[in-house]
C-alpha positions in Angstrom: 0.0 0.0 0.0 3.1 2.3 0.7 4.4 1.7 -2.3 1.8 2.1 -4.2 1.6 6.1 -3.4 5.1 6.3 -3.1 5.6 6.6 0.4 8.7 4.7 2.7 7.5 1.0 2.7 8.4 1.0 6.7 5.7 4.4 7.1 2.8 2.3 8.0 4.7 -0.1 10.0 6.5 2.6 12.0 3.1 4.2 13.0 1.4 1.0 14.6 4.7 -0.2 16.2 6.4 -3.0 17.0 3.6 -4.6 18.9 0.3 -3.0 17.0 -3.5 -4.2 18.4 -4.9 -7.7 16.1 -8.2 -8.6 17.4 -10.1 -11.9 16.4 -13.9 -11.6 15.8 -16.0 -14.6 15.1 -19.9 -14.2 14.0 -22.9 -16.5 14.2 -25.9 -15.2 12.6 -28.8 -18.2 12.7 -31.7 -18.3 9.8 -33.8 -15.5 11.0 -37.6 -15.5 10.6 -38.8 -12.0 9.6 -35.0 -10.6 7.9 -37.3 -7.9 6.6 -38.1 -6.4 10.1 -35.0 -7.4 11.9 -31.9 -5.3 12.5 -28.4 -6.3 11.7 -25.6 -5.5 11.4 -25.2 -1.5 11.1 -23.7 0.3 8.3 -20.3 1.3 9.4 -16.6 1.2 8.1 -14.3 -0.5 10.2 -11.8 1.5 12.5 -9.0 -0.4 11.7 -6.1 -0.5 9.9 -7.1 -3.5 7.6 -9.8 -6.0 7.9 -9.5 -9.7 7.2 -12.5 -11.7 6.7 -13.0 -15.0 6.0 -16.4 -16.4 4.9 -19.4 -18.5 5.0 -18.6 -21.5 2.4 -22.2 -22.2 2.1 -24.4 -19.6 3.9 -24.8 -16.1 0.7 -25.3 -13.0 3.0 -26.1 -9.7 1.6 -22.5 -8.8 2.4 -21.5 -5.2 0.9 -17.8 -4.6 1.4 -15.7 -2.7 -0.7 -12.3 -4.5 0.3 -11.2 -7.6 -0.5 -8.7 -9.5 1.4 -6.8 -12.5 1.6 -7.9 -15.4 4.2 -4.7 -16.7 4.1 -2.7 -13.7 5.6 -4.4 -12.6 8.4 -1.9 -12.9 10.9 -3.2 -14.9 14.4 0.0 -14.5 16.2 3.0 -11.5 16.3 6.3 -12.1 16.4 8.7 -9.1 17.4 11.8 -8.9 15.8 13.4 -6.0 17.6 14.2 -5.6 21.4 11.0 -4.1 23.3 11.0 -1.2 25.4 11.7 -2.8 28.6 14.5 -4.8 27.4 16.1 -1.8 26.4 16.0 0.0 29.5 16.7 -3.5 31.4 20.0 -3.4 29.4 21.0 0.3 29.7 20.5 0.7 25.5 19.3 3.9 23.9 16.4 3.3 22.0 16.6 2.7 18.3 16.5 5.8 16.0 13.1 5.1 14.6 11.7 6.0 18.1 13.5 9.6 18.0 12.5 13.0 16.4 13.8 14.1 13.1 17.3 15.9 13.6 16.7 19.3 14.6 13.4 18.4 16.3 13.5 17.6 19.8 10.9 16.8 22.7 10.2 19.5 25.3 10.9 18.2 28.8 9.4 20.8 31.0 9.1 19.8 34.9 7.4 23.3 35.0 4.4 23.1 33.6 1.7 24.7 35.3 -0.9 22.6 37.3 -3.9 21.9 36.2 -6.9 22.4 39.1 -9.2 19.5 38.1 -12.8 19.4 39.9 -13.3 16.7 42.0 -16.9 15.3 41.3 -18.9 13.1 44.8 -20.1 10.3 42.0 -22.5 8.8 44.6 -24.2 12.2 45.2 -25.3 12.5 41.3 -27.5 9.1 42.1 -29.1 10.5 45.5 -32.2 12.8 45.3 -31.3 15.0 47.8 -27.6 16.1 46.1 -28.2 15.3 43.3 -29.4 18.7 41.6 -26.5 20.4 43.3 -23.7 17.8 42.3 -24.9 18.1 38.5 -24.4 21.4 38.5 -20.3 21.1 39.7 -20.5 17.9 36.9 -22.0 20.5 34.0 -19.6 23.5 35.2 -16.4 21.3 35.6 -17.5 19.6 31.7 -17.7 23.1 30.2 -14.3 24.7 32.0 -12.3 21.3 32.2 -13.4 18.8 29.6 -12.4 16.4 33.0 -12.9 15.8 36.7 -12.2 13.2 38.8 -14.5 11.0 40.6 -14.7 10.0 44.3 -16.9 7.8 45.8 -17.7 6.4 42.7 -18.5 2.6 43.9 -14.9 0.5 43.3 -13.0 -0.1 46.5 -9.1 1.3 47.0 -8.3 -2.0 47.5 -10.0 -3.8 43.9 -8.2 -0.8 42.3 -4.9 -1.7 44.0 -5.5 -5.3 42.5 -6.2 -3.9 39.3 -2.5 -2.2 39.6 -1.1 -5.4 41.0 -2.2 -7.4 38.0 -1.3 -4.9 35.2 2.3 -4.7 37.3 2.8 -8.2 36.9 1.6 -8.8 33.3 4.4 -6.2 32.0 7.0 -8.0 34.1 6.2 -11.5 32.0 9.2 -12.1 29.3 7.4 -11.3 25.6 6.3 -15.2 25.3 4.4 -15.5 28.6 2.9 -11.6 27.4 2.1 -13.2 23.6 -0.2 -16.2 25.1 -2.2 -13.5 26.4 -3.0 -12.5 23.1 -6.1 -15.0 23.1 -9.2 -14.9 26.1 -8.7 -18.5 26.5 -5.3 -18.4 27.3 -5.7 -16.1 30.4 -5.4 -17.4 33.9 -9.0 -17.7 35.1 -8.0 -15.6 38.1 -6.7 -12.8 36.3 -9.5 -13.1 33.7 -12.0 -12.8 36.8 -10.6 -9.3 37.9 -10.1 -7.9 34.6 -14.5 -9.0 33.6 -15.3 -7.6 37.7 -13.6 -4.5 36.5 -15.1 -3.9 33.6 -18.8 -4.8 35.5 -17.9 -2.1 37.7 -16.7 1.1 35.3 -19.7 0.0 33.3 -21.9 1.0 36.2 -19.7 4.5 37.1 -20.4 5.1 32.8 -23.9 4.3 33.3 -24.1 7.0 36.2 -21.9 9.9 34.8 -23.9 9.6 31.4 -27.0 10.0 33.0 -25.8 13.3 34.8 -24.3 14.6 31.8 -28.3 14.3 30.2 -29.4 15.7 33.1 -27.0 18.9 33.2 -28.0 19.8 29.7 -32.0 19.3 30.4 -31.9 16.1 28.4 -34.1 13.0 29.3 -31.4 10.4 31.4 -31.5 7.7 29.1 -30.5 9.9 26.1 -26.8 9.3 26.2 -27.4 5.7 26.8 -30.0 5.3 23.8 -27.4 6.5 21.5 -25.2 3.9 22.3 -27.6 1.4 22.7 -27.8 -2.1 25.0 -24.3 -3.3 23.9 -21.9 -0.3 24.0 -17.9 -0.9 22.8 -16.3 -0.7 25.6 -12.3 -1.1 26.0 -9.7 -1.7 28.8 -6.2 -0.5 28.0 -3.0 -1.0 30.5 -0.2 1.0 29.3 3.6 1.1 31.1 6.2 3.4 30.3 9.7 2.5 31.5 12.3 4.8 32.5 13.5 6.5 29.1 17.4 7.4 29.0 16.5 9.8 26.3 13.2 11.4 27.2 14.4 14.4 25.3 14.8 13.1 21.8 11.9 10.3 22.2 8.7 10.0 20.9 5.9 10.3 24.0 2.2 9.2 23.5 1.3 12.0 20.8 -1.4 14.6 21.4 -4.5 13.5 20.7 -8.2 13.6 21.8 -10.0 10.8 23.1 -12.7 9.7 20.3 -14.9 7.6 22.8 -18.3 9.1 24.9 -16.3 8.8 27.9 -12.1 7.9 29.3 -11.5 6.6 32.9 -8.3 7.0 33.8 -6.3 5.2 36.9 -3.6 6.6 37.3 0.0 5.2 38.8 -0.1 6.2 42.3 3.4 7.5 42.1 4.5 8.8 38.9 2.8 11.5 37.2 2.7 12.0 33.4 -0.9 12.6 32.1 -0.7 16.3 30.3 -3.9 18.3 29.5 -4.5 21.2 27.1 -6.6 23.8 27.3 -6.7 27.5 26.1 -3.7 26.5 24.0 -1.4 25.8 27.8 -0.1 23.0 28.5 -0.8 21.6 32.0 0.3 18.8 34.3 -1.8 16.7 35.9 -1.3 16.0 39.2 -1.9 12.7 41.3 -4.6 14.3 43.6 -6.1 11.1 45.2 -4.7 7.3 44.9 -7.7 5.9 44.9 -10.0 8.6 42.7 -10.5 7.8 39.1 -9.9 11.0 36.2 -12.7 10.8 33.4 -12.3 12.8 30.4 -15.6 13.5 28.4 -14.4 12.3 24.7 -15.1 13.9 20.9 -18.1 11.9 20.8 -20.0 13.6 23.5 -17.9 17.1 24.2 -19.9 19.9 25.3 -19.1 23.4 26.7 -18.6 27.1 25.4 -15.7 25.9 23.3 -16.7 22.6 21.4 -14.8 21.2 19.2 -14.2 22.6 15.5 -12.6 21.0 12.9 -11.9 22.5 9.4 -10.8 19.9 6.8 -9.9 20.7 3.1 -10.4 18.1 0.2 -9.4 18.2 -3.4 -10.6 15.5 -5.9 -8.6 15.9 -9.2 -10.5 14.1 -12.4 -10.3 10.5 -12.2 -9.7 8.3 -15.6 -11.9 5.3 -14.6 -15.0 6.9 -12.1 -16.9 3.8 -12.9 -15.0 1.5 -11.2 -12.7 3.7 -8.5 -14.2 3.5 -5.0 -14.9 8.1 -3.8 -15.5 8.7 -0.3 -17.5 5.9 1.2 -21.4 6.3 1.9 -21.6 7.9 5.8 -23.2 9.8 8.2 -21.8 12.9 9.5 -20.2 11.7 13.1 -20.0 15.9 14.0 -22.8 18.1 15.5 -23.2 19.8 12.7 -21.3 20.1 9.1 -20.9 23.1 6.8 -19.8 22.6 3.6 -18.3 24.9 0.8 -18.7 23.4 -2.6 -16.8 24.3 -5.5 -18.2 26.4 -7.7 -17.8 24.5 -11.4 -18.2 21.0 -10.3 -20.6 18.9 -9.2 -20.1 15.6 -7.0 -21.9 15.4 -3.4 -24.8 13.3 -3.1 -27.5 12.5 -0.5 -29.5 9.4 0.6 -33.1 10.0 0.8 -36.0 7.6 1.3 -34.0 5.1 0.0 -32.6 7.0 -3.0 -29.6 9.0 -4.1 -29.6 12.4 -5.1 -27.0 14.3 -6.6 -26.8 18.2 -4.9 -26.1 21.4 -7.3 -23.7 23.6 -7.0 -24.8 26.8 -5.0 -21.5 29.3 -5.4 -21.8 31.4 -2.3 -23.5 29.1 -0.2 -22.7 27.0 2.8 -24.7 23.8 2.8 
């Protein structure tokens, strides 16, 4: 694919890392008595890099993909080639250059940063009718100045919390094989695999409770939030480590970014700091205020406030030889609040789904649509 648009063959490689995310999905859709009532699966476009599927021999679906991939290269195991992170701080190395900035370019290590005051939100008080007007209103004015608080009382135990910490400790100090076999669910120690589902059990009843006061801040019905994302919401557990770095300031960090999910909860390490926020174009540090208190971070999908997020994206479509069989930009729904769009002025091109039929739009020169 690199190739192809004449990039560095490695580009792709390099962004996803040594040890990128491969997840295993396996379907069972039984004959279904009224397939002209029932829902399915929804239109969407897959978040990932590349998707690999593999077939039905027997069973015709109406399957609309655009891609087609091989069955036989879908990787079900990685191998890593190169030292990881932890072996090279083990051993004293300096990391490889592939993990540094170009010359010239270096990271900004900056002890100074300014703190960043984060509201601390009672969680038990937004489910108890007598605080709970008074505790949505903190929730709504720390959402709209912050983006972020952090949540106390919020149901999970210092000491499950401390387990959660223990177990993610001990997983990182596994040699890569032991790490690899956890790769697959049915390879995880029943134990662990125990904490890691109580865990999940619980944060789904703290997202269940902060969603509801978010609806209820913005004079929304409760369920709203929880509608949207229906019975059987993605959710996703990520434990990261980052070992010591004998070159913090010519390495490459966790780059900015904003969170693209309704809600983060964050634990953080109950000794070393290194979560940075920005906000009115400062950076800020984030201090470890309470061991046992958990940071959530409202993501794109459901930011609110006086400054919500704007993005401004440019796009240029130069003639295309074969239009009958080269795939445009897929058929999607807007995932923004709203969407203005300025269309050229000589040529024609968007279309809209209507009742069930596309229609192509006309150019208006000095309009927004």
């Amino acid at each position: 694919m690199t190739r192809s648009w004449n990039l560095e063959e490695g580009c792709f490689l390099d962004q996803y890392g040594e040890q990128p995310l491969v997840t295993a999905r396996f379907n069972f859709y039984p004959p279904c008595p009224r397939p002209d009532r029932i829902l399915g699966a929804k239109p969407h476009a897959d978040a990932s890099a590349v998707t690999f599927l593999l077939q039905a021999i027997k069973i015709k679906r109406d399957l609309s993909v655009r891609k087609i991939m091989a069955d036989n290269l879908c990787p079900t195991k990685l191998e890593s080639k190169s030292k990881s992170v932890q072996e090279l701080v083990r051993n004293s190395e300096e990391p490889p250059g592939k993990y540094f900035y170009e010359d010239g370019v270096h990271g900004v290590l900056d002890s100074s940063l300014p703190v960043l005051e984060i509201p601390v939100i009672d969680t038990s008080r937004l489910t108890s009718p007598s605080t709970s007007r008074e505790e949505v209103e903190k929730l709504r004015s720390a959402l709209i100045s912050c983006g972020c608080f952090v949540s106390i009382n919020h149901g999970v135990t210092g000491s499950f919390l401390d387990q959660i910490r223990s177990v993610t400790t001990q997983f990182f100090a596994f040699p890569m094989e032991e790490k690899m076999k956890y790769s697959r669910e049915v390879d995880t120690p029943e134990a662990r695999r125990e904490i890691l589902q109580e865990h999940t059990t619980k944060l789904k009843v703290i997202v269940e409770v902060v969603l509801k006061a978010m609806a209820r801040s913005l004079n929304l019905e409760d369920n709203c939030y929880l509608e949207k994302y229906g019975e059987r919401a993605l959710m996703q557990a990520r434990f990261n480590f980052f070992p010591p770095c004998p070159r913090p300031d010519r390495s490459l960090g966790l780059k900015p970014h904003a969170d693209r999910s309704a809600i983060t909860i964050v634990l953080q390490n109950k000794e070393v700091e290194g979560l940075q926020f920005l906000k009115d174009d400062q950076w800020f540090r984030v201090p470890i205020q309470l061991p046992h208190a958990l940071l959530i971070n409202v993501g794109d999908q459901s930011e609110y406030g006086e400054h919500p997020l704007v993005t401004a994206r440019f796009k240029f479509y130069p003639p295309c030889p074969r239009p009958d069989r080269i795939l445009g930009v897929k058929p999607h729904a807007d995932a923004s609040a709203v969407t203005f769009l300025l269309q050229d002025k000589e040529m024609e091109g968007l279309q809209f789904l209507k009742d069930n039929e596309w229609f192509r739009v006309p150019i208006s020169p000095h309009a927004h649509l």
